[in-house]
C-alpha positions in Angstrom: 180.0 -56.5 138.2 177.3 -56.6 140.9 178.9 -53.9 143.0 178.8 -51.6 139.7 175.0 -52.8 138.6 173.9 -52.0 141.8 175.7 -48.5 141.7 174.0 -48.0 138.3 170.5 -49.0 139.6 171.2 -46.6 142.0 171.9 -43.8 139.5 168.6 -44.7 137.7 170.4 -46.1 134.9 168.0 -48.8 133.6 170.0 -51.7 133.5 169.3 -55.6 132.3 172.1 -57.7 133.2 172.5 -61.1 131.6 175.1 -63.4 132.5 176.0 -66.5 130.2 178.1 -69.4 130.7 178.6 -72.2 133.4 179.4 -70.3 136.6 181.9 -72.6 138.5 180.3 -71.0 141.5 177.1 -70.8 140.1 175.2 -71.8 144.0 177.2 -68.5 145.4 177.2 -65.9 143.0 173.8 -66.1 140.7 172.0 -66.0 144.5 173.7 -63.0 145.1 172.9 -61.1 141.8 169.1 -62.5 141.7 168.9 -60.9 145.7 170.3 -57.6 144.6 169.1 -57.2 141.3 166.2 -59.0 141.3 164.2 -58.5 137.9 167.2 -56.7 136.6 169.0 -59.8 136.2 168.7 -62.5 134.3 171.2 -65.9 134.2 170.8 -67.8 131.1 173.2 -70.4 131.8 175.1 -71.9 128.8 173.4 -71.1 125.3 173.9 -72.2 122.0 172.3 -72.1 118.9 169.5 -69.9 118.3 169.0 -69.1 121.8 172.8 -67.3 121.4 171.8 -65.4 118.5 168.8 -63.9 120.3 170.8 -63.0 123.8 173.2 -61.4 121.6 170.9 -59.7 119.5 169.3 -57.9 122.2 171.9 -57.0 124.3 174.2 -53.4 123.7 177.2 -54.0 126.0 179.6 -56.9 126.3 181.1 -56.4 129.9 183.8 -58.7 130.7 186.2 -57.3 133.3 188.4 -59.9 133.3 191.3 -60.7 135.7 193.2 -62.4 132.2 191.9 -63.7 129.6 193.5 -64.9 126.1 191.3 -63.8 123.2 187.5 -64.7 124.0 185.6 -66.1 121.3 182.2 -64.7 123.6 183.6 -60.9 122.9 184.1 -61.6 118.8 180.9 -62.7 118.6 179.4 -59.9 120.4 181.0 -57.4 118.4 180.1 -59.2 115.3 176.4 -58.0 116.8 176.9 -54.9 117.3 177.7 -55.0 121.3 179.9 -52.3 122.7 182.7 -54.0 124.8 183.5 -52.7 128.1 186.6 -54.5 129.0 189.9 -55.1 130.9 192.6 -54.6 128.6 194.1 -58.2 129.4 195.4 -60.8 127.2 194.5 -60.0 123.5 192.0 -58.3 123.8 193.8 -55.3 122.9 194.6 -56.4 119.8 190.7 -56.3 119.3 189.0 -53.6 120.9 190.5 -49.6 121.0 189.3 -47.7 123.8 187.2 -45.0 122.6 187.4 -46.1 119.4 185.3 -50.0 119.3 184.8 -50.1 123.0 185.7 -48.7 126.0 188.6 -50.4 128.6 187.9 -50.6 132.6 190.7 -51.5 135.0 191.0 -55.0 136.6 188.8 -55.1 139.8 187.5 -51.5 139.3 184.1 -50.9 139.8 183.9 -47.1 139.2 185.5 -47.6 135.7 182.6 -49.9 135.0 179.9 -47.4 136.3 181.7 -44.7 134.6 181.7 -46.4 131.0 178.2 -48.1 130.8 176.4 -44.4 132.7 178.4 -42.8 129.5 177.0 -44.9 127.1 173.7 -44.7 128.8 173.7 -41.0 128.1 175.6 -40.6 125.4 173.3 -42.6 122.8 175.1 -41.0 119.4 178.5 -42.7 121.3 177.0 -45.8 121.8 175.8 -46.1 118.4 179.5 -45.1 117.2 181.0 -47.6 119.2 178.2 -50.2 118.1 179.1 -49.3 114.6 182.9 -49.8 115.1 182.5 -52.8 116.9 180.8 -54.2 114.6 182.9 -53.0 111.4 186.1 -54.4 113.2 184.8 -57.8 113.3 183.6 -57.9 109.9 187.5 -56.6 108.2 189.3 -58.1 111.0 187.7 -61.7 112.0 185.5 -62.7 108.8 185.7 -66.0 107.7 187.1 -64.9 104.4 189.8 -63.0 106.1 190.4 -66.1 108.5 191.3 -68.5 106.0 192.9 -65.6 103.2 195.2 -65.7 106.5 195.4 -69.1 106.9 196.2 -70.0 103.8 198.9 -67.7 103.6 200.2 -69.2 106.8 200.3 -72.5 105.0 201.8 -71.2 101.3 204.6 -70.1 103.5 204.7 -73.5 105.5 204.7 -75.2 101.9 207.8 -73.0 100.7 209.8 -73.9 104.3 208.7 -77.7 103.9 209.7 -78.1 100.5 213.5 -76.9 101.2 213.6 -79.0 104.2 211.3 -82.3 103.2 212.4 -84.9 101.2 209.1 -86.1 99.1 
Protein backbone atom coordinates (compact mmCIF):
# COMPACT_ATOMS: atom_id res chain seq x y z
CA UNK A 1 0.00 0.00 0.00
CA UNK A 2 2.63 2.56 0.82
CA UNK A 3 4.92 1.55 -2.03
CA UNK A 4 1.81 2.12 -4.47
CA UNK A 5 0.64 5.56 -2.56
CA UNK A 6 3.86 6.83 -2.89
CA UNK A 7 4.00 5.79 -6.70
CA UNK A 8 0.64 7.56 -7.09
CA UNK A 9 1.80 10.78 -5.33
CA UNK A 10 4.38 10.54 -7.70
CA UNK A 11 2.13 10.40 -10.74
CA UNK A 12 0.26 13.50 -9.30
CA UNK A 13 -2.64 11.48 -8.43
CA UNK A 14 -4.18 13.32 -5.42
CA UNK A 15 -4.45 10.74 -2.99
CA UNK A 16 -5.91 10.69 0.83
CA UNK A 17 -5.11 7.47 2.34
CA UNK A 18 -7.03 6.42 5.51
CA UNK A 19 -6.22 3.39 7.31
CA UNK A 20 -8.78 1.92 10.01
CA UNK A 21 -8.42 -0.68 12.44
CA UNK A 22 -5.91 -1.83 15.25
CA UNK A 23 -2.62 -2.19 13.49
CA UNK A 24 -0.84 -5.12 15.37
CA UNK A 25 2.21 -3.23 14.32
CA UNK A 26 0.84 -0.05 14.70
CA UNK A 27 4.61 1.60 16.29
CA UNK A 28 6.27 0.20 12.82
CA UNK A 29 4.10 0.78 10.06
CA UNK A 30 1.73 4.10 10.77
CA UNK A 31 5.52 5.90 11.30
CA UNK A 32 6.38 4.78 8.14
CA UNK A 33 3.16 5.94 6.17
CA UNK A 34 2.95 9.38 8.28
CA UNK A 35 7.07 9.93 7.02
CA UNK A 36 6.22 9.19 3.48
CA UNK A 37 2.88 10.50 3.09
CA UNK A 38 2.76 12.93 5.38
CA UNK A 39 -0.60 14.99 5.12
CA UNK A 40 -1.73 12.45 2.63
CA UNK A 41 -2.36 10.10 5.26
CA UNK A 42 -4.40 9.88 7.87
CA UNK A 43 -4.71 6.71 10.69
CA UNK A 44 -7.94 6.76 12.37
CA UNK A 45 -7.43 3.86 14.51
CA UNK A 46 -10.55 1.74 15.37
CA UNK A 47 -14.02 3.57 14.68
CA UNK A 48 -17.32 2.93 15.37
CA UNK A 49 -20.47 4.52 15.44
CA UNK A 50 -20.95 7.68 13.77
CA UNK A 51 -17.37 8.32 13.40
CA UNK A 52 -17.63 4.95 10.81
CA UNK A 53 -20.42 6.34 8.97
CA UNK A 54 -18.48 9.52 8.16
CA UNK A 55 -14.97 7.74 7.16
CA UNK A 56 -16.95 5.72 5.00
CA UNK A 57 -18.96 8.40 3.58
CA UNK A 58 -16.19 10.23 2.39
CA UNK A 59 -13.97 7.87 1.07
CA UNK A 60 -14.30 6.39 -2.91
CA UNK A 61 -12.06 3.24 -2.76
CA UNK A 62 -11.90 0.31 -0.35
CA UNK A 63 -8.27 -1.10 -0.91
CA UNK A 64 -7.63 -4.16 0.80
CA UNK A 65 -4.88 -6.28 -0.84
CA UNK A 66 -5.04 -8.90 1.30
CA UNK A 67 -2.71 -11.96 1.60
CA UNK A 68 -6.29 -14.10 2.66
CA UNK A 69 -9.04 -13.06 4.04
CA UNK A 70 -12.59 -14.86 4.62
CA UNK A 71 -15.46 -12.43 3.78
CA UNK A 72 -14.71 -8.97 5.45
CA UNK A 73 -17.47 -7.35 7.04
CA UNK A 74 -15.19 -3.72 6.57
CA UNK A 75 -15.57 -4.38 2.53
CA UNK A 76 -19.73 -4.95 2.78
CA UNK A 77 -20.00 -2.04 4.49
CA UNK A 78 -18.03 0.02 2.14
CA UNK A 79 -19.79 -1.05 -0.74
CA UNK A 80 -23.03 -0.54 0.96
CA UNK A 81 -21.49 3.33 0.72
CA UNK A 82 -20.79 3.43 -2.47
CA UNK A 83 -16.83 2.64 -2.25
CA UNK A 84 -15.18 1.04 -5.20
CA UNK A 85 -13.24 -2.09 -3.95
CA UNK A 86 -9.85 -2.69 -5.13
CA UNK A 87 -9.05 -6.07 -3.93
CA UNK A 88 -7.18 -9.43 -3.90
CA UNK A 89 -9.36 -11.94 -5.10
CA UNK A 90 -8.77 -14.17 -1.78
CA UNK A 91 -11.15 -15.93 0.32
CA UNK A 92 -14.83 -14.89 -0.58
CA UNK A 93 -14.38 -12.05 -1.69
CA UNK A 94 -15.10 -13.25 -5.01
CA UNK A 95 -18.25 -14.25 -4.35
CA UNK A 96 -18.75 -10.42 -3.66
CA UNK A 97 -16.99 -8.22 -5.84
CA UNK A 98 -16.66 -8.85 -10.05
CA UNK A 99 -13.67 -7.27 -11.52
CA UNK A 100 -14.69 -4.64 -13.82
CA UNK A 101 -17.96 -5.11 -13.01
CA UNK A 102 -18.35 -3.81 -8.76
CA UNK A 103 -14.68 -3.42 -8.29
CA UNK A 104 -11.59 -4.02 -9.68
CA UNK A 105 -9.15 -7.16 -8.40
CA UNK A 106 -5.16 -6.60 -7.75
CA UNK A 107 -2.75 -9.55 -7.26
CA UNK A 108 -1.39 -10.49 -3.80
CA UNK A 109 1.76 -8.35 -3.04
CA UNK A 110 1.51 -6.40 -6.36
CA UNK A 111 2.03 -2.95 -6.16
CA UNK A 112 1.68 -2.03 -9.91
CA UNK A 113 -1.85 -3.61 -9.93
CA UNK A 114 -2.77 -1.23 -7.16
CA UNK A 115 -1.29 1.87 -9.04
CA UNK A 116 -2.76 0.63 -12.15
CA UNK A 117 -6.46 0.41 -10.75
CA UNK A 118 -6.79 3.50 -8.38
CA UNK A 119 -4.69 5.94 -11.48
CA UNK A 120 -7.76 4.38 -13.73
CA UNK A 121 -10.33 5.33 -11.51
CA UNK A 122 -8.66 8.56 -10.97
CA UNK A 123 -9.02 9.25 -14.61
CA UNK A 124 -11.72 7.50 -15.55
CA UNK A 125 -14.47 9.37 -13.34
CA UNK A 126 -17.68 8.01 -15.50
CA UNK A 127 -15.89 4.31 -14.37
CA UNK A 128 -15.65 5.12 -11.03
CA UNK A 129 -19.03 6.28 -10.74
CA UNK A 130 -20.16 2.87 -12.56
CA UNK A 131 -18.39 0.85 -10.29
CA UNK A 132 -19.63 3.12 -7.21
CA UNK A 133 -23.06 2.43 -8.56
CA UNK A 134 -22.60 -1.37 -8.81
CA UNK A 135 -21.02 -1.67 -5.61
CA UNK A 136 -23.41 -0.16 -4.10
CA UNK A 137 -26.47 -1.97 -5.92
CA UNK A 138 -24.74 -5.50 -5.01
CA UNK A 139 -24.92 -4.84 -1.45
CA UNK A 140 -28.30 -3.64 -1.35
CA UNK A 141 -29.87 -7.21 -3.48
CA UNK A 142 -27.23 -9.30 -2.25
CA UNK A 143 -26.46 -8.46 1.66
CA UNK A 144 -29.79 -6.43 2.84
CA UNK A 145 -31.03 -7.33 5.97
CA UNK A 146 -34.25 -8.43 4.36
CA UNK A 147 -32.40 -10.75 2.12
CA UNK A 148 -30.23 -11.93 5.23
CA UNK A 149 -32.90 -13.32 7.22
CA UNK A 150 -35.46 -14.25 3.85
CA UNK A 151 -32.16 -16.53 3.70
CA UNK A 152 -32.00 -17.43 7.05
CA UNK A 153 -35.12 -18.39 7.51
CA UNK A 154 -35.20 -20.53 4.66
CA UNK A 155 -32.11 -22.20 6.12
CA UNK A 156 -34.07 -22.96 9.23
CA UNK A 157 -37.68 -24.07 7.39
CA UNK A 158 -35.35 -26.66 5.91
CA UNK A 159 -33.70 -27.46 9.37
CA UNK A 160 -37.38 -27.74 10.73
CA UNK A 161 -38.33 -30.37 7.84
CA UNK A 162 -34.84 -32.48 8.58
CA UNK A 163 -35.52 -32.22 12.52
CA UNK A 164 -38.94 -33.25 12.45
CA UNK A 165 -38.07 -36.75 10.56
CA UNK A 166 -35.27 -37.22 12.85
CA UNK A 167 -36.47 -35.70 16.44
CA UNK A 168 -38.63 -37.21 18.65
CA UNK A 169 -40.90 -34.21 20.35
Amino acid sequence: MLKAAEQLRGMGVKILLHIAGKDQCQDYYVPLFEESLKENFIYEGVVTGTAKTELLKKCQVFLLPSFYEGLPISLLEAMSFGEVPVVTNVGSIGEVVKDDENGIFVKVKDCETIVDAISHLYEDRAFLQSLSQKSRSTILQKFSPEEYVNKLNSIYDRCKIKWTNYCVF
